[in-house]
C-alpha positions as CSV (number, residue, x, y, z in Angstrom):
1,X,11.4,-4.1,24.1
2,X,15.0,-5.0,24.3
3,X,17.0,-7.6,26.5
4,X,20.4,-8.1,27.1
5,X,21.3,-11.6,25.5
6,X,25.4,-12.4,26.3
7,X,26.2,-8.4,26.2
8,X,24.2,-7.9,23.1
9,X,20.9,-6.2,23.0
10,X,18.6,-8.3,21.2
11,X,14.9,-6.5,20.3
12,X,12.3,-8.7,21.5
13,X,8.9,-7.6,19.5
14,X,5.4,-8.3,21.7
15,X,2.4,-9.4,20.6
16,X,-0.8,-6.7,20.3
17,X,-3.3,-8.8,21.7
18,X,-5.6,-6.4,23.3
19,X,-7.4,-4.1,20.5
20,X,-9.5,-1.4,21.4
21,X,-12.0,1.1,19.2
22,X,-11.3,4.1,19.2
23,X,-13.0,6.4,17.7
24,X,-15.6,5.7,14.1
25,X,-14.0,8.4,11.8
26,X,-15.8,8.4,9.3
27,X,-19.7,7.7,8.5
28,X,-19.7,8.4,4.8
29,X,-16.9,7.3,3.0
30,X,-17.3,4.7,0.1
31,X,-14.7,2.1,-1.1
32,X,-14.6,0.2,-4.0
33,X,-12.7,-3.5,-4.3
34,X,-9.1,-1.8,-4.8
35,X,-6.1,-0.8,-2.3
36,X,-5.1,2.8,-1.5
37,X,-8.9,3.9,-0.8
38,X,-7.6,6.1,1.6
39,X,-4.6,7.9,2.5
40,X,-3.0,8.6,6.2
41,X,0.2,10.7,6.1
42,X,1.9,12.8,8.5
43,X,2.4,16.6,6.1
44,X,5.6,18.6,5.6
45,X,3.9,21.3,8.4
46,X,3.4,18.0,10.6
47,X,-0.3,17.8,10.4
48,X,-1.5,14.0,10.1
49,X,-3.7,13.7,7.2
50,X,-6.4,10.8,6.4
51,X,-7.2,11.7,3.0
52,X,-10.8,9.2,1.6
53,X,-13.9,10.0,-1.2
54,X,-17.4,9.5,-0.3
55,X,-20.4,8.0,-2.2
56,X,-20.2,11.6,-4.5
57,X,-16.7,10.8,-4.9
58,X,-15.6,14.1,-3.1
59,X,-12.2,14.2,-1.8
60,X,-12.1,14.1,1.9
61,X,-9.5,16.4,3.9
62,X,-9.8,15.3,8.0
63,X,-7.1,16.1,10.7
64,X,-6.7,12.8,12.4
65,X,-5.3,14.5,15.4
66,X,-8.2,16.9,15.7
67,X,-10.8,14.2,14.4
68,X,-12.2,16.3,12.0
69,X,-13.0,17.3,8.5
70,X,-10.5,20.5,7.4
71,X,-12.5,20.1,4.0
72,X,-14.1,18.6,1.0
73,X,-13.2,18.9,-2.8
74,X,-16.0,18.2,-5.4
75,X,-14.8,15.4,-8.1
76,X,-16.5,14.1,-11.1
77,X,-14.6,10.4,-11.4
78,X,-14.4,7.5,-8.7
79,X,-11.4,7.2,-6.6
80,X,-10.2,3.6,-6.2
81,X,-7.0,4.8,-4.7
82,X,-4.4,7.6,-3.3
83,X,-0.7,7.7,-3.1
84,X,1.3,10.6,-1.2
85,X,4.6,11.8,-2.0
86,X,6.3,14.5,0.6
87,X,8.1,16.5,-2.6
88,X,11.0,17.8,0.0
89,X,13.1,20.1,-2.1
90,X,10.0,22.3,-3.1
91,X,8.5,22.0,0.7
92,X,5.2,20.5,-0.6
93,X,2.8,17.4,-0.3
94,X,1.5,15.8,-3.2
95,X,-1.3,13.4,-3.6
96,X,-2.4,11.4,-6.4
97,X,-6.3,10.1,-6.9
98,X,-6.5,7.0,-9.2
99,X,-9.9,6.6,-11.2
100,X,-9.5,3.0,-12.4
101,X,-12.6,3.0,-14.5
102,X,-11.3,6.2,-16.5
103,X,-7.7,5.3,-16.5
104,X,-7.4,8.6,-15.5
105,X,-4.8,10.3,-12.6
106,X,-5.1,13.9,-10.8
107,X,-2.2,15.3,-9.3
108,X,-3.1,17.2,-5.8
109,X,-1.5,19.9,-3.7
110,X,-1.9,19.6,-0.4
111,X,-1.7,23.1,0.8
112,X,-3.8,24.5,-2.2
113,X,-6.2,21.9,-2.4
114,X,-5.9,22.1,-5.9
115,X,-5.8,19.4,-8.8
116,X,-2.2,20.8,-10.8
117,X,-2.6,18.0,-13.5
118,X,-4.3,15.7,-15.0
119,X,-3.4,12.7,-17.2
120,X,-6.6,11.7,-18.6
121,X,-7.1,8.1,-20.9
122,X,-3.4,7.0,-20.1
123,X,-4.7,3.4,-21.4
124,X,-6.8,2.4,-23.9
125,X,-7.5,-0.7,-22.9
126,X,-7.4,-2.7,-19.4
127,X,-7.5,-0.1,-16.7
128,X,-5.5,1.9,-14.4
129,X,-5.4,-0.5,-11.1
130,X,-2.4,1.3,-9.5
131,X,0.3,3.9,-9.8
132,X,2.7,6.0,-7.6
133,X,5.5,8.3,-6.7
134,X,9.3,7.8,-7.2
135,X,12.0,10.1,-6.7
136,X,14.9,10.1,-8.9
137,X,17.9,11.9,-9.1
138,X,16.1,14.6,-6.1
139,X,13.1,14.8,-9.3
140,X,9.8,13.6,-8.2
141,X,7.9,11.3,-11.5
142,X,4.4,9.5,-10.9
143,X,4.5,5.9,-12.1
144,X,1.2,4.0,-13.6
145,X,1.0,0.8,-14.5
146,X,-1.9,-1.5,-16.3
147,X,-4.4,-4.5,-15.9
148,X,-5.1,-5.7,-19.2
149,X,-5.4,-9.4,-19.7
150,X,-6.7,-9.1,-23.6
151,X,-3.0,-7.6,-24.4
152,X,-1.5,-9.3,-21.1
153,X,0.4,-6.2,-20.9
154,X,0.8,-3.9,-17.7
155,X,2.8,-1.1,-19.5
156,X,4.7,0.9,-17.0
157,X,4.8,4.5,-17.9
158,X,6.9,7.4,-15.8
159,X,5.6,10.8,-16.1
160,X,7.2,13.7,-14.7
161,X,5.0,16.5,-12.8
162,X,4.1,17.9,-16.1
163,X,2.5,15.3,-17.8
164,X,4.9,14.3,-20.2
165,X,5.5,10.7,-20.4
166,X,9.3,10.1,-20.3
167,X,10.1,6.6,-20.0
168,X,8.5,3.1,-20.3
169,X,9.7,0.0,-18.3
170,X,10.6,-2.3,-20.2
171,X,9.9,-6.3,-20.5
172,X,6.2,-5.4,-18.6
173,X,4.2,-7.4,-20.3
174,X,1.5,-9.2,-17.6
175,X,-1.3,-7.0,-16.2
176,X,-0.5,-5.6,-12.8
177,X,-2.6,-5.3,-9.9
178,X,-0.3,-3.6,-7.3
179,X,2.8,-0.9,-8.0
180,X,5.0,0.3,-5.5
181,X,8.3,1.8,-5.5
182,X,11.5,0.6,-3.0
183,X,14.6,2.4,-2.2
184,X,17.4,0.6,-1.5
185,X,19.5,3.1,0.7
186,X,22.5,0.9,0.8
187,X,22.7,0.8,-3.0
188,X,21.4,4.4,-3.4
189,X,19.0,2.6,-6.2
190,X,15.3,2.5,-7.2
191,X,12.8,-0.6,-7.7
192,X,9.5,-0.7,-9.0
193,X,7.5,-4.2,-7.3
194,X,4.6,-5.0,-9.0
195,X,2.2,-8.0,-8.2
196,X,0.9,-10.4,-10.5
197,X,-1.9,-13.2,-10.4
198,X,0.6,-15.8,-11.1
199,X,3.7,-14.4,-8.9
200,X,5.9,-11.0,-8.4
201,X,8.3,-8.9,-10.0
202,X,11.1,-6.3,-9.1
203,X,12.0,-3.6,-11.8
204,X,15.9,-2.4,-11.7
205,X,14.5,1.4,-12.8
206,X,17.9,3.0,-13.2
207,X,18.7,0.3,-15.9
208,X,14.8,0.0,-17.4
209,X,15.0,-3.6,-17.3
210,X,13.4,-6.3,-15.2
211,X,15.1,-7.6,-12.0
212,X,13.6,-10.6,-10.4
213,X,10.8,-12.3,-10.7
214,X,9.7,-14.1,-7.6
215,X,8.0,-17.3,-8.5
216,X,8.1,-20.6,-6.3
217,X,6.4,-22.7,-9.5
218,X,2.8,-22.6,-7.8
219,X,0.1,-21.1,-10.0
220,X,-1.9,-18.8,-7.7
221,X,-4.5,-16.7,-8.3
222,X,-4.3,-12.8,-7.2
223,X,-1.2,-11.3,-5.6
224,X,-2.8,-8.4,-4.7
225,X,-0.2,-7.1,-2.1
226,X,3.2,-7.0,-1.3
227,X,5.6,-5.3,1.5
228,X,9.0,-4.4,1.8
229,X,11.3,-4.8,5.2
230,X,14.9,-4.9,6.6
231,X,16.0,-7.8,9.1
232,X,19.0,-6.7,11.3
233,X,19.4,-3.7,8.5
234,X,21.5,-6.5,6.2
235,X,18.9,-8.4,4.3
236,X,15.6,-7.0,2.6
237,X,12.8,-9.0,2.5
238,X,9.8,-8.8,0.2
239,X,6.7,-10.2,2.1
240,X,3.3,-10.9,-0.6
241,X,0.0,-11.7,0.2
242,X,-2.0,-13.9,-2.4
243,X,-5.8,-14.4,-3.3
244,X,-5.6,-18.2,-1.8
245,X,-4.3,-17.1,1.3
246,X,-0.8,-18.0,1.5
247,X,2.1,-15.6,2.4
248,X,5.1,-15.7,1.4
249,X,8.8,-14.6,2.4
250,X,11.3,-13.2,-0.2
251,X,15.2,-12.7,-0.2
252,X,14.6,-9.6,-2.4
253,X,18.2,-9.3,-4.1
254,X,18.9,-13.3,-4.6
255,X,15.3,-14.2,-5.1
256,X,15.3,-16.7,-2.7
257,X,11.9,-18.1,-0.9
258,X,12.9,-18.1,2.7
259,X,9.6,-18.9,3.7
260,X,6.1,-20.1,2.8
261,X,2.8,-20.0,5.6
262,X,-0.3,-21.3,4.0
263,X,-3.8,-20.3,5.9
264,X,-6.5,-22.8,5.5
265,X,-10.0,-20.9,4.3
266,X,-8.6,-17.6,4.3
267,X,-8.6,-15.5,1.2
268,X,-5.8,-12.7,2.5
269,X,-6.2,-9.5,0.8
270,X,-4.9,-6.7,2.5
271,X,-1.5,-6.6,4.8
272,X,-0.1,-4.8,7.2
273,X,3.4,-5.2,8.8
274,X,3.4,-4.8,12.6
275,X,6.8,-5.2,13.6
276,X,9.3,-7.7,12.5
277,X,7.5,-10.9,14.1
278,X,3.9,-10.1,13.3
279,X,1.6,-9.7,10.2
280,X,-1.7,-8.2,10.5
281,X,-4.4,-9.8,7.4
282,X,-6.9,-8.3,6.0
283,X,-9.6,-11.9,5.6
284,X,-11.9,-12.0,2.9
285,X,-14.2,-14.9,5.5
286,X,-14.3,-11.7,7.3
287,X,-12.4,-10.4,10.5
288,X,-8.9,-8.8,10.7
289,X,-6.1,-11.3,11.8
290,X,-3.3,-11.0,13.2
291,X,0.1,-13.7,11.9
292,X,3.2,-14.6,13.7
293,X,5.8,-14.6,11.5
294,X,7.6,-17.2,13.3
295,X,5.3,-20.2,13.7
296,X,3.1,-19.2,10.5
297,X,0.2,-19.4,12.9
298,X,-3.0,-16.8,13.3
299,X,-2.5,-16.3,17.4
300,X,-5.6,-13.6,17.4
301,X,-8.3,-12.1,15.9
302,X,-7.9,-8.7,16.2
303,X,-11.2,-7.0,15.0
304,X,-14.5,-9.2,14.5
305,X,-16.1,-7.4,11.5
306,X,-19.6,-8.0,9.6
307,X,-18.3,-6.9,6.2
308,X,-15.5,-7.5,3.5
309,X,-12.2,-5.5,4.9
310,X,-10.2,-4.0,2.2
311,X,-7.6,-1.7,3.6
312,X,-5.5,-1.6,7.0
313,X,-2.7,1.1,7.9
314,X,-0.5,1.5,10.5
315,X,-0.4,5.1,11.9
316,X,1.6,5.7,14.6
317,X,-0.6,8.5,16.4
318,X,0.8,11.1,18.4
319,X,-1.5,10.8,21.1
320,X,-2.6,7.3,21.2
321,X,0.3,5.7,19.9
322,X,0.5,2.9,17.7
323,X,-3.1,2.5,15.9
324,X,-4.9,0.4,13.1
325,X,-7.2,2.1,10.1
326,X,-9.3,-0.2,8.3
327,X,-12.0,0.0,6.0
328,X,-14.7,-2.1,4.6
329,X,-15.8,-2.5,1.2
330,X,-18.5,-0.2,-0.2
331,X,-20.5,2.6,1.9
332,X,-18.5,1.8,5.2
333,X,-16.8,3.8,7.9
334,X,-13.3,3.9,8.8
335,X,-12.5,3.1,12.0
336,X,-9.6,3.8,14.0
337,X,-8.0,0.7,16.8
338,X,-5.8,1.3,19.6
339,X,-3.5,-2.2,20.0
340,X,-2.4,-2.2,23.5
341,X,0.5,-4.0,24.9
């Protein structure tokens, strides 16, 4: 919503306060205690995806439009997590399926439904916790990274499509729990964020060296999540949630904490920006919450929930309009919320 504010229009975001269930999409999917468990993307032919494994660990293929299953794919490891590229020069999707316990990575094509590679054993020790896409210089290359506390190393490898390892990051040496990659348009230049238990870091990839590391001094267990967002398109914020439940606020380039909003008894583990003013939290004392940014206060509990929530995505649906995935740890079904103005 926007109001005129002395001639300028100023964007005035509203709370969702009313939450609705729309539809149970699932009734046999099966997560295990990592992010990315499932996928929702909207494909090159404009078909919105949600891509999740079951208790076989098949790979799950449903049309969230349609509300239904287009297929399933028989696979032998476990799936702790997906990551979706659109590969736009060769008019493809991609997906990637982590198997943590392997330390093992297939490379999907959407339109085939074929695995086109697969980097088996990329660790020896530690495991495989998270990897993803990044495009460079208009060439797509999958990045992994590692959880190893014997070797406190996280070892951040870029393969290209092939399988050939081409490049490792370097000064990575703490175990990782969460990878991502941001583009900073502005600069026309790639970071790789990766989440620590004691604090965060920014890779500069172009120069393979490290960037920032956010750290306010506090010793914290578990950053297992972290976001990246604009503010008036001028300054880029990093926003991380952490084990003890506090979140904090990032100036990404200067490294500055602009803010700091510690919840009492709540263990945040997954996050999901609204808008600009509001945070939805994933709670480990159960229940998904919804943050103002502004006072640091929870102002509503979005969805009362009898298990451990994992994962939360915003999708914006085509029918419905804005709408919240979430999943539960273990054999639990993804569900699908309308928030209503």
């Amino acid at each position: 919503m926007k109001n005129n504010l002395n001639g300028k229009n100023k964007i005035i975001y509203e709370e969702p306060k009313c939450k609705k269930l729309l539809s149970v999409l699932t009734k046999n999917s099966y997560c295990q205690a990592y992010n990315n468990s499932f996928s929702v993307f909207k494909s090159i032919d404009n078909v919105l995806y949600l891509i999740y494994s079951n208790k076989k660990n098949s790979i799950i293929y449903f049309n969230l439009e349609k509300q239904q299953k287009v297929c399933e794919i028989k696979n032998n490891n476990i799936i702790t997590g997906y990551k979706h590229c659109l590969d736009k020069n060769n008019k493809r999707d991609l997906l990637i399926t982590i198997s943590s316990p392997k330390n093992d990575i297939k490379l999907w094509s959407i339109k085939s439904m074929e695995c086109i590679l697969h980097l088996q054993k990329i660790y020896k020790g530690g495991y495989l916790y998270s990897a993803c896409f990044i495009n460079h210089n208009n060439n797509i290359y999958i990045v992994t990274s590692n959880c190893n506390f014997e070797e406190s190393s996280e070892c951040l490898y870029v393969f290209d499509l092939k399988g050939n390892k081409i490049n490792e990051i370097k000064n990575t040496n703490e175990p990782t729990y969460f990878i991502d990659i941001f583009h900073d348009k502005k600069n026309n230049k790639n970071y790789i964020i990766t989440t620590h238990y004691k604090y965060i870091k920014s890779y500069d990839y172009d120069h393979n060296e490290l960037y920032y590391r956010y750290d306010d001094g506090e010793r914290n267990f578990g950053h297992f999540n972290a976001d990246i967002y604009k503010y008036d398109e001028e300054i880029i914020k990093i926003i991380e949630s952490c084990w003890n439940g506090v979140i904090r606020i990032w100036d990404f380039h200067s490294g500055l904490l602009l803010n700091k909003i510690e919840l009492l008894y709540d263990q945040v583990k997954e996050i999901c920006l609204w808008n600009k003013d509001y945070l939805i939290l994933d709670c480990d004392n159960i229940g998904v919450k919804l943050l103002d940014l502004n006072n640091g206060k929870i102002t509503n509990i979005l969805i009362d929930h009898n298990k451990w929530i994992l994962n939360n995505k915003k999708v914006l649906h085509p029918k419905y309009g804005e709408c919240l995935l979430i999943q539960g740890f273990g054999k639990d079904k993804i569900k699908m919320w309308i928030i209503k103005k």
